[in-house]
N, C-alpha and C positions, 0 to 999 in steps of 0.2 A: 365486343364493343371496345372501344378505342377511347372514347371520354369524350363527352357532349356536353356535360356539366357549363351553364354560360355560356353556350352558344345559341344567340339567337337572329332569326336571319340569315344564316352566315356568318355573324361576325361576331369574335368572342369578347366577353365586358372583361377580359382580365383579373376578376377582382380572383384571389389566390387563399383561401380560407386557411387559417391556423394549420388544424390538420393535415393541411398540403403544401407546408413551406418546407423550402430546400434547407438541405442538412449537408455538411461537410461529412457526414457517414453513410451516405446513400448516393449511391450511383449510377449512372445507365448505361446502357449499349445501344450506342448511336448507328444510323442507317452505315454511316462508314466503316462500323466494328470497332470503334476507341470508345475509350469510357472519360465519365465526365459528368462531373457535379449535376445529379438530378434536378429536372426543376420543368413546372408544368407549363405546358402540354406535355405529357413524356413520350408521347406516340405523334410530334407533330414533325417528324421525319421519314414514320414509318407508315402510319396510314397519309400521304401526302397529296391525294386527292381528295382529301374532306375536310372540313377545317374542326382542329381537335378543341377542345377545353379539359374539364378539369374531369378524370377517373379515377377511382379507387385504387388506382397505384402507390399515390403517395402515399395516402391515407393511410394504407395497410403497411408500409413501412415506416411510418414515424410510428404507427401505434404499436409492430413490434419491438422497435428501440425503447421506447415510454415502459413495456412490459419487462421487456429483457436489457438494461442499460447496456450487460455485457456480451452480449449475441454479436458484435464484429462489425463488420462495413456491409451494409446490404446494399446491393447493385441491383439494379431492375433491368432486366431486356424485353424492351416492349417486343408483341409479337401480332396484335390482334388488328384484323381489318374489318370496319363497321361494313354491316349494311352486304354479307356473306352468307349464304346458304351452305349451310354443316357441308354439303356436299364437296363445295370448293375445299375444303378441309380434308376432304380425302385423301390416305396414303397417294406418294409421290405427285401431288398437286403442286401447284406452284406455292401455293399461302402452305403448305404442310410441309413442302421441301425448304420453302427460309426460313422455318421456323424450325426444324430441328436442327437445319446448318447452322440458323445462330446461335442456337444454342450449345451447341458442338464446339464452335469456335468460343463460346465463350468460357467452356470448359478446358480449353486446353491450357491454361495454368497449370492444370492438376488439379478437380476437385471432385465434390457428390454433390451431385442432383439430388435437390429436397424436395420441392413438391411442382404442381401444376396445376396455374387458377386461370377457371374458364368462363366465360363469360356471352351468348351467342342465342339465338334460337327464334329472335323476330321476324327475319326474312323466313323462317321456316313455318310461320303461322299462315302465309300466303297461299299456301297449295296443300290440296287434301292428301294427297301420295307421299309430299316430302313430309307432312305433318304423323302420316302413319310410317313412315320410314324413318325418322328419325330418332328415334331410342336404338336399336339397331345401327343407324349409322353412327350415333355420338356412342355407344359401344366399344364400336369399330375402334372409330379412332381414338377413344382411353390405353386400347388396348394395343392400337399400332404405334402408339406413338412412346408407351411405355417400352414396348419390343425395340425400335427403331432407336431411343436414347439409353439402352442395356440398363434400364432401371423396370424390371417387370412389379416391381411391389411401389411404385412412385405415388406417395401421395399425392389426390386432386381432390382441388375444391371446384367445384361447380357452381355457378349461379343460375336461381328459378328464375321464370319471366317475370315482369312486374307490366310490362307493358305490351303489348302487341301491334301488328302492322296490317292483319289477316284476320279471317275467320276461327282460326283453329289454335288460337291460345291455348285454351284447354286443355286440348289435345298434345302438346309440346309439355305445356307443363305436367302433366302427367307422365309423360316418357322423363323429363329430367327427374321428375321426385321420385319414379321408379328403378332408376337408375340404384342396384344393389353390387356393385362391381365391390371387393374388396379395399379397404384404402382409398374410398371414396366420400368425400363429405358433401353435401350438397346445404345452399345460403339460399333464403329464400327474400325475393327483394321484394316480394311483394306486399304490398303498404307502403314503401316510399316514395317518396315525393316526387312528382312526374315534374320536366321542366314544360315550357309550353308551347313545345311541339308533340304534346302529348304520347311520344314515343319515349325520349330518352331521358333518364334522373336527373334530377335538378343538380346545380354543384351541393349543397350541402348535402342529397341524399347520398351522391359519390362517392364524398366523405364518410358517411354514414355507413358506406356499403362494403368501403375497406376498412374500415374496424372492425365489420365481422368477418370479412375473411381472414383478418388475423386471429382473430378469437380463434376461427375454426383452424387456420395453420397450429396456432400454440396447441391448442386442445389436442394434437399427434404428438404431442412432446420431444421427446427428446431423437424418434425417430429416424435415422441414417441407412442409405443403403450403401452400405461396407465395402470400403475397397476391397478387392480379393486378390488370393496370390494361389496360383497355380502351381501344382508338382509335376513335372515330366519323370515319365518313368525313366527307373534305373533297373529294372527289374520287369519279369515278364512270366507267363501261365500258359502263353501261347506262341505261336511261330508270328503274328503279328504286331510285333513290339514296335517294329520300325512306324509300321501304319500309323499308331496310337500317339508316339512319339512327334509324328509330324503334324500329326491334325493339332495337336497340343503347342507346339507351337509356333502353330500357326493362329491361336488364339490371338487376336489384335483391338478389343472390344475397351471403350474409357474403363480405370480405375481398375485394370487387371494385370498384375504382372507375373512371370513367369519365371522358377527356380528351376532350375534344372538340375535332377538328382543325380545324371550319369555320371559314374565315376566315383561315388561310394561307398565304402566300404557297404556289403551287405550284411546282416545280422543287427544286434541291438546297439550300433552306435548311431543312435539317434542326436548326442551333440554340438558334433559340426554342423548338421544337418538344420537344428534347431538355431545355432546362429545366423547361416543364410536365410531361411524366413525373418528372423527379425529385421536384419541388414534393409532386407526388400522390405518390409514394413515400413522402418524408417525413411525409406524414400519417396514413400507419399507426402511427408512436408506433416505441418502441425496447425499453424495458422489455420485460421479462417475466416474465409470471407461468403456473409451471402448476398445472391442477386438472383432479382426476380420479375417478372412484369404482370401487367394486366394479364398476359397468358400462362407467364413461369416463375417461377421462386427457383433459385438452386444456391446452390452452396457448394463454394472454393474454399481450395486449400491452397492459399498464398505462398511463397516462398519471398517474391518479392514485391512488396506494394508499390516500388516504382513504377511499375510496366502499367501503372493506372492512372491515369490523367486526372486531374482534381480542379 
């Protein structure tokens, strides 16, 4: 879900709760790919066929800043489209191909991917097949879409139903609270405040609802998944060095870089050796910035905060 918070009719009352007032530390990733001072609707570029209000985006990003003053610039990249059966969410789908493109492109500053917060399952209470198939498919895609952003251990937050469209609420929400995938939290929204189209959260639940998906982000702490650095061999056991060598690097995946040992001395002089990993170490940068949306949280390693529109 994309944020319905205040929209009724069609037409949204703009009122912007505390909670979700824009911050000069918080930023998004607009349909164009530039960033730019957050501020609600934050999905009214990206889901452009529905009309957005207010979603636990902000919410969950003032309330990480309020908890951690000094956590950095958090960026949000909206990614979620209302009113979508998990299915449409299927590796190489359209809604699952721009969603790990943006995210991709939004990584290429330089940084690591921190978590991914989900939100989804009402179109899924409308049919009994997709309602049995759906833990299995929202599986699926934990797991392809951690594959597909080379972060296999990526924190997710998920949200329970609180409301439904279908017969088979039940039935969804039981696959989402069954969900035991590693690295997986799941927010359960149910008890909040329905707006009144009896489907989507009121704004103040919104708000409500990113504060606990932040609670549940902090609650992985201090969490990273590790830039990595590669050794190409210098050395070999078999008539296959060359093979080994090439597939090495040909390693090309975010946050991995590649030393290449050929050409050292062999035996125990490990500290030249030792100074090229650190060298490559240091060129992942130190900064950091996070950005995340209704569907993602990630976290940059800035070199320069110009390249970010304010």
């Amino acid at each position: 879900m994309s944020g319905r918070g205040g929209v009724v009719n069609n037409i949204f009352d703009w009122y912007i709760p505390p909670e979700c007032q824009s911050n000069s530390s918080i930023l998004r990733l607009t349909k164009g790919l530039s960033w730019e001072v957050a501020k609600e609707p934050i999905h009214q570029d990206i889901d452009y066929y529905a009309v957005c209000g207010i979603g636990p985006g902000m919410s969950f990003a003032n309330s990480i800043l309020k908890n951690d003053p000094n956590i950095g610039v958090i960026g949000l990249v909206p990614c979620a489209i209302g009113s979508t059966n998990i299915s449409l969410w299927s590796q190489d789908s359209f809604y699952y191909n721009q969603m790990v493109n943006r995210t991709r492109i939004a990584l290429q500053g330089g940084g690591t991917l921190r978590a991914l917060l989900w939100y989804q399952g009402e179109s899924d209470t409308l049919n009994l097949e997709d309602a049995n198939l759906y833990k299995s498919r929202l599986e699926k895609f934990f797991t392809d879409a951690r594959n597909d952003l080379g972060a296999p251990s990526l924190p997710i937050i998920q949200v329970a139903l609180a409301t439904t469209l279908g017969p088979y609420m039940k039935e969804i929400r039981n696959a989402q609270l069954g969900i035991h995938l590693p690295n997986v939290k799941t927010v359960d929204a149910n008890g909040l405040k329905v707006g009144p189209d009896y489907v989507h959260l009121s704004t103040q639940a919104e708000a409500q609802l990113g504060q606990m998906l932040a609670q549940a982000f902090l609650e992985f702490g201090s969490y990273t998944i590790h830039n990595s650095l590669e050794v190409v061999l210098t050395t070999t056991i078999g008539p296959y060095k060359k093979e080994i060598r090439q597939a090495q690097l040909g390693i090309q995946p975010h946050n991995v870089k590649t030393v290449d040992a050929n050409g050292l001395k062999v035996g125990p002089d490990y500290v030249h050796f030792g100074h090229m990993l650190a060298h490559a170490f240091l060129e992942f940068g130190s900064d950091t910035l996070y950005f995340g949306s209704y569907n993602y949280l990630d976290i940059h390693h800035v070199k320069n905060r110009k390249n970010y529109a304010e």
